[in-house]
N, C-alpha and C positions, 0 to 999 in steps of 0.2 A: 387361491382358494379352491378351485379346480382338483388341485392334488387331495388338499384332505376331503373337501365333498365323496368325492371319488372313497378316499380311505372309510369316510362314515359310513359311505352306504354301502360297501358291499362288507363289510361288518356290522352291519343291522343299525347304527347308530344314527338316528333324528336328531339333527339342529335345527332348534327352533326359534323361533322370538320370543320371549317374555317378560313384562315389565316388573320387575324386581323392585322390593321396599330397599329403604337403607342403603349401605353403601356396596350391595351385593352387585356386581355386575356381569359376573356371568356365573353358570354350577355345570358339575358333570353329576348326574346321578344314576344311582344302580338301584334298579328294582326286580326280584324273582332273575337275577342274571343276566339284565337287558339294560344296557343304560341308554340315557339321553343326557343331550348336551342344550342346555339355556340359555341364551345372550341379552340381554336388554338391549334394545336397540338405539333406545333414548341415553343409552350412557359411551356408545359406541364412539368414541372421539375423530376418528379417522379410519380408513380402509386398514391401513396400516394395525390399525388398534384393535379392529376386526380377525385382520388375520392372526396374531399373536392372541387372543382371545381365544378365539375357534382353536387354534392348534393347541396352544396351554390346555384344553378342556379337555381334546382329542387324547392329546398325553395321558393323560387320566383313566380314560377310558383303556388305552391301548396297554398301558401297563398293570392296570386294576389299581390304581392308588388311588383309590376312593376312600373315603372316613364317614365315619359316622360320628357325631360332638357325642352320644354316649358311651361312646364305647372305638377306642382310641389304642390299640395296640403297639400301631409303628406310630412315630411322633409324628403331627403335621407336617409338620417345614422339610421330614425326608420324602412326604407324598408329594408336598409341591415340587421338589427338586426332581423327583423324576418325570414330575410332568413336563417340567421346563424342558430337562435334558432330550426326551423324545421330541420336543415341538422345535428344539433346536437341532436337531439330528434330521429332521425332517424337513425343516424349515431351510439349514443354511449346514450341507453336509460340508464337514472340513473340505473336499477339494473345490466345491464348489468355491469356499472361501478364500481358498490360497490363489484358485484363479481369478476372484476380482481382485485383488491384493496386489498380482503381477501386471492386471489391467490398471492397476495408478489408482485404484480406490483405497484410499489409505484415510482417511476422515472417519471418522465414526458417523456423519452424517450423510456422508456419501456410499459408505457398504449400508447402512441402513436403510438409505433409497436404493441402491441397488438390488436388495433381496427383498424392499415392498413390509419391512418391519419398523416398529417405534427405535428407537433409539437405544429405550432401556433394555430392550431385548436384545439388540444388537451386543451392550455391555456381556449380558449374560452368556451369548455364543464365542466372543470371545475369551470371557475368563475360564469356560470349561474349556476350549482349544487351548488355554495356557497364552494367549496372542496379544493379553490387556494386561498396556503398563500404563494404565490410569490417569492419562491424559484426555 
């Protein structure tokens, strides 16, 4: 968490706490050119789910793929993908990966604790390295 804190603030961006209705549990938003990042903290499962959270959000901000539900130019699901791709670029840079890989981290449950992320995030840094044969 350290690194993105770090990325937020000297790019002007507040992460905050907010308790969120529904099944929202975290937003990146832009207002007048300035965004802010929201987490619920009541929905935060684990540190792990914290930090894939904060990063996926960060993404968002760091690439500009933010949406608005009226007014929708690029399709959703390509803003979420570039958020993801940033938060795993940032998160678990390929060398980083190939070196827990040589270090005997070969599990999906074991590079996921070793880089402090959920699981399914871990999926996701794999399939963009090409490195997940879906075991």
């Amino acid at each position: 968490m350290k690194k993105l804190n770090k990325i937020a603030k000297e790019n002007g961006i507040p992460i905050v706490e907010m308790k969120m209705k529904g099944k929202q549990e975290a937003l990146c938003c832009s207002v007048n050119n300035s965004y802010i990042i929201a987490i619920d903290p009541t929905k935060v499962k684990s540190k792990a789910d914290l930090l894939v959270k904060s990063a996926h959000e960060l993404g968002h901000c760091m690439t500009g793929s933010v949406y608005c539900m009226s007014y929708m130019p690029t399709p959703r699901e390509r803003l979420e993908n570039r958020a993801d791709k940033w938060a795993i670029m940032n998160l678990i840079p390929v060398k980083n990966l190939k070196k827990a890989l040589r270090e005997g981290n070969t599990t999906l449950w074991e590079l996921a604790e070793y880089f402090g992320v959920t699981e399914d995030f871990m999926v996701k840094a794999l399939k963009l390295y090409n490195m997940w044969n879906g075991e």
